[in-house]
C-alpha positions as CSV (number, residue, x, y, z in Angstrom):
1,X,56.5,149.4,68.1
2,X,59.8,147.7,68.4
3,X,62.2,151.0,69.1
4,X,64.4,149.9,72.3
5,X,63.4,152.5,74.6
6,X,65.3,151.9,77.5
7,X,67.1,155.4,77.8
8,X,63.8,156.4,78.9
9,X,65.1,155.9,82.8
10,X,62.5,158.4,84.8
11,X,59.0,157.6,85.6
12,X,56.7,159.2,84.0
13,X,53.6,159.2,86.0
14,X,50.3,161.2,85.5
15,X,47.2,161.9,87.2
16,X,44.8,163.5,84.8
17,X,43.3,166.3,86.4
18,X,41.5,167.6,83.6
19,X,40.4,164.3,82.0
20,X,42.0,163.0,78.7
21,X,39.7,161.0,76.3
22,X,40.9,157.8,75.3
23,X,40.8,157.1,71.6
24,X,38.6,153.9,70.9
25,X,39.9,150.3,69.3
26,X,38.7,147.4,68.4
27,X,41.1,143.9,68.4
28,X,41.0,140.8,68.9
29,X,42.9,138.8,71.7
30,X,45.7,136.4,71.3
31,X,42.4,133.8,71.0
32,X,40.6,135.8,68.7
33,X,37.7,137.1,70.3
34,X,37.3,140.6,69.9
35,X,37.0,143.4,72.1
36,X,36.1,147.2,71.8
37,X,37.5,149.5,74.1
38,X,34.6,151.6,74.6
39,X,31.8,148.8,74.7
40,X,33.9,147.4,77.6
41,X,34.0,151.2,79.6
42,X,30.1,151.6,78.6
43,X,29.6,148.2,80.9
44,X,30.9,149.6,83.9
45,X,34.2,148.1,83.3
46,X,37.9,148.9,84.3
47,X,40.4,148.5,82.3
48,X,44.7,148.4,83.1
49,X,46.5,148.6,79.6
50,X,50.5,147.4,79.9
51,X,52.5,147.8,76.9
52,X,55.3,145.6,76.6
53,X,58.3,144.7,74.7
54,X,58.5,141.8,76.1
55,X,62.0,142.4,77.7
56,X,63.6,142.2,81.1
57,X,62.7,146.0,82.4
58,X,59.1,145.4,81.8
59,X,58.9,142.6,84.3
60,X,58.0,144.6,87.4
61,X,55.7,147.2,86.2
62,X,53.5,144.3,84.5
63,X,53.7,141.8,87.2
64,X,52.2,144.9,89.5
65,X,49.6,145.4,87.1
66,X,48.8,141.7,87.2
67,X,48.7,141.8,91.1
68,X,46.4,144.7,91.1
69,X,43.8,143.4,89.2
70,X,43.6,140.0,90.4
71,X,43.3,142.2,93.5
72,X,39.1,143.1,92.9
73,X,38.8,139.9,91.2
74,X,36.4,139.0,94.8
75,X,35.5,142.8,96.0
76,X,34.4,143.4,92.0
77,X,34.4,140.0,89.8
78,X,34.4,141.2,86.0
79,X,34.4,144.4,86.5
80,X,38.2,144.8,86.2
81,X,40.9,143.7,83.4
82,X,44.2,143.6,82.5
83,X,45.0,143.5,78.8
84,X,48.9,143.2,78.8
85,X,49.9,144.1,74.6
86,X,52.6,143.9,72.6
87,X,54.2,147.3,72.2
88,X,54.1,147.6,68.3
89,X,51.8,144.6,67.6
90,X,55.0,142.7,65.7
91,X,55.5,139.7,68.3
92,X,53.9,136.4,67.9
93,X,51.3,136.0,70.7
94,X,53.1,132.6,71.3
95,X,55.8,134.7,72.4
96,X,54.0,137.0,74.7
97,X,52.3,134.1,76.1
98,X,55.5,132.2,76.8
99,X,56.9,135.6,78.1
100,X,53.5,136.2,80.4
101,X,53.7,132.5,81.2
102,X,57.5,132.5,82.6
103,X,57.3,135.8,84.7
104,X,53.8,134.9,86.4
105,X,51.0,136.4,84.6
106,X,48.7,133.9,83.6
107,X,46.1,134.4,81.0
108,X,42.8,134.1,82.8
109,X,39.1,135.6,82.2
110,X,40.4,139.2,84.0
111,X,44.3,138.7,82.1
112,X,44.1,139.0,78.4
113,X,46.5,139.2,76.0
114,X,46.8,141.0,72.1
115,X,49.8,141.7,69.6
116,X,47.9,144.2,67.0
117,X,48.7,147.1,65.7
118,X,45.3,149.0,66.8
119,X,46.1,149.0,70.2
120,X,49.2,152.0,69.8
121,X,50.3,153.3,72.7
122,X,51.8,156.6,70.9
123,X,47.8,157.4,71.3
124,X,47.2,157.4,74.5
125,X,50.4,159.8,76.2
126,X,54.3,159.8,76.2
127,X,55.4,156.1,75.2
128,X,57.5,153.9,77.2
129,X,58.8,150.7,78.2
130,X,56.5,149.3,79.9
131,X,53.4,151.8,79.1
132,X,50.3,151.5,81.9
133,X,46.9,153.2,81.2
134,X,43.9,152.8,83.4
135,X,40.7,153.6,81.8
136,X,37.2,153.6,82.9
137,X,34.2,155.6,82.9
138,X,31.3,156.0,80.0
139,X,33.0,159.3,79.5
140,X,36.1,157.0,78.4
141,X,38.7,158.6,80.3
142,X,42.6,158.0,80.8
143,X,42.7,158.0,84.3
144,X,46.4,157.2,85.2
145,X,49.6,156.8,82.9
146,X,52.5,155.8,84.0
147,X,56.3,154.9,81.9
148,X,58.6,152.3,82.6
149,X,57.2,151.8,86.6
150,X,54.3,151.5,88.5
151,X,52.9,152.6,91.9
152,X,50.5,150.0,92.9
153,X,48.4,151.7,95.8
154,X,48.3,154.6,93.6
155,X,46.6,152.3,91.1
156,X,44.6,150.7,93.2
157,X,43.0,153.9,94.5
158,X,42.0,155.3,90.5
159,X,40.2,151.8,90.6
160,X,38.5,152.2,93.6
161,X,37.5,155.8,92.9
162,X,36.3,154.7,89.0
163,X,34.2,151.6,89.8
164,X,32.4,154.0,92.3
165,X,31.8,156.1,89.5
166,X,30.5,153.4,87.7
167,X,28.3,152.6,90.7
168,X,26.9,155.9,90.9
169,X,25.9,155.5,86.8
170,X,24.4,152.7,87.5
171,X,22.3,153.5,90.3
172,X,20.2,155.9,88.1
173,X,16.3,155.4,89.5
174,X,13.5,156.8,87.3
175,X,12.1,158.5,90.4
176,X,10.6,161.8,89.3
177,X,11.1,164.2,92.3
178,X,14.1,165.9,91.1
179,X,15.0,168.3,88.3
180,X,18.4,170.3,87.2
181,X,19.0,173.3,85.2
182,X,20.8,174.8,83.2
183,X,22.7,172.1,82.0
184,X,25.6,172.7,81.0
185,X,26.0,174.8,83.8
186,X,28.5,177.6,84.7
187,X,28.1,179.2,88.4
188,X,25.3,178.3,90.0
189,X,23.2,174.9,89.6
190,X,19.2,175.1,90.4
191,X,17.6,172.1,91.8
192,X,13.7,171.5,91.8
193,X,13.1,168.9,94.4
194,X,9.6,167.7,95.0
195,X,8.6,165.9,98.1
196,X,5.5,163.6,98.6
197,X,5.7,164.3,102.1
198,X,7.9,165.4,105.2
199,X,11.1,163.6,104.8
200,X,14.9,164.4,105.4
201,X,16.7,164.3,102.4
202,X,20.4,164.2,101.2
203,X,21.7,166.3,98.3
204,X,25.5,164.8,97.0
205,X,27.1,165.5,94.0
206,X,30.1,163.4,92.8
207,X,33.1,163.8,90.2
208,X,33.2,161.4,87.8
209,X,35.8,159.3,89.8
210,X,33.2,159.3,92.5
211,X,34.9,161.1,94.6
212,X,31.7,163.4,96.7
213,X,32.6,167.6,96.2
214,X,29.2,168.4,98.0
215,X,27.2,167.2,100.6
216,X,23.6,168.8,102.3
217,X,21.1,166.9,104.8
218,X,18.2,168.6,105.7
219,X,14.3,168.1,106.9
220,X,12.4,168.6,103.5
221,X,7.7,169.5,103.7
222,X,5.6,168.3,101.5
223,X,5.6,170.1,98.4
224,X,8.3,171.5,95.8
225,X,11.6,173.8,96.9
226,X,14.0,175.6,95.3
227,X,17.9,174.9,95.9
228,X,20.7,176.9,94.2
229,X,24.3,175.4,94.2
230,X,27.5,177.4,93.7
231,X,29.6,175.4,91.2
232,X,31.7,178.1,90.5
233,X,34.9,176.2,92.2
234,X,34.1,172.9,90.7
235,X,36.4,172.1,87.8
236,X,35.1,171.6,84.3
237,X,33.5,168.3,83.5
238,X,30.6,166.0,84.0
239,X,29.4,165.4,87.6
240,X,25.9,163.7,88.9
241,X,23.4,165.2,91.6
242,X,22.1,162.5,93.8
243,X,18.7,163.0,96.1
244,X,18.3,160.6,99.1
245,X,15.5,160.5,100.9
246,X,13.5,158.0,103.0
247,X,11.6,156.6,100.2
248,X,13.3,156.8,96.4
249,X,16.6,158.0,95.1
250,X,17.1,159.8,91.8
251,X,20.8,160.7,90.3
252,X,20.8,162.8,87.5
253,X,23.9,163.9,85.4
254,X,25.0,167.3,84.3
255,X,28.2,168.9,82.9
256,X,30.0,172.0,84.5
257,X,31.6,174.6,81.8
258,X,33.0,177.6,82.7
């Protein structure tokens, strides 16, 4: 990947609003252990890809992709990585190390570094110089792209919003007091909730970057009741249903298809 692409001079930046899949790879770093892309997203993990030459013009873009992960490394400690690659997977990772080294982005646990040819950015959107993808989720989604420059807020709120999403995954209860169908679903989403006794209870349902599209509080009786939900706004894609109440939670997942 070693076409000069510096003609490339406006920012190409894109929020996915209907989700792009991120094809899977499997490298090694520049010391040889090996990662896979999607083992690392199953865990819950975060991950900032910057394609570089190295060269001069992708100085700023990487150095703010370096500073916004080292940002959660106390709010969210290993659950958020940079992996900073070579753009065609020709350069000597003693070279990207002395480049990484000289503008400031140190190799660390959370910094990694890889020159291989798996890792091709012509995959994953319109290429650049430098490339940024962040992607995260179990549904293994591109959740920003951005060419030549960054916007660090910007990057720091898909973050936010995907290690939420995480959360929410990973909060899964085996409580048995709440039921879905049909699944996938188009319109309308029924919920079964069974209460053991008198309770308020809280019905949410979040996007997969956790951000909350419904919200209902109300004083559940003993016994079993019938909820119907119009999803015929929400946009296609997965979502979870989540039941608070004053003794167990229970999140369950379901896709919305229209």
């Amino acid at each position: 990947m070693k076409k000069i692409i510096f003609f490339i001079a406006t920012v190409c930046i894109s929020f996915f609003a209907s989700a792009q899949i991120a094809p899977n790879f499997t490298s090694n770093d520049c010391n040889g252990t090996s990662y896979d892309l999607y083992s690392q997203l199953d865990a819950g993990k975060v991950i900032v890809v910057c394609w570089v030459m190295p060269c001069s013009t992708c100085v700023p873009a990487t150095k703010t992709s370096y500073n916004v992960v080292q940002s959660f490394l106390t709010s969210n400690p290993n659950k958020v990585f940079l992996y900073l690659c070579d753009d065609y997977g020709d350069t000597p990772c003693a070279s990207i190390n002395s480049w990484a080294n000289g503008i400031s982005v140190p190799a660390s646990a959370s910094s990694l570094r890889f020159s291989n040819s798996a890792i091709n950015m012509a995959s994953y959107g319109a290429v650049g110089m430098p490339k940024i993808i962040i992607v995260g989720g179990s549904s293994h989604n591109i959740l920003y792209s951005a060419n030549v420059s960054v916007d660090g807020p910007a990057m720091q709120t898909v973050i936010n919003n995907a290690l939420n999403a995480s959360s929410v995954e990973e909060s899964i209860s085996i409580a048995s007091d709440l039921s879905i169908f049909p699944n996938p679903v188009n319109n309308t989403l029924n919920l079964t909730v069974s209460m053991a006794k008198q309770s308020n209870a809280t019905i949410e349902i979040y996007d997969m970057l956790g951000n909350k599209v419904y919200t209902n509080t109300d004083k559940f009786s003993k016994g079993i009741h019938n909820i119907e939900i119009n999803t015929g706004k929400f946009d296609n894609g997965i979502y979870f249903v989540k039941l608070n109440d004053s003794f167990k939670s229970k999140i369950l997942k379901f896709n919305v298809s229209h």
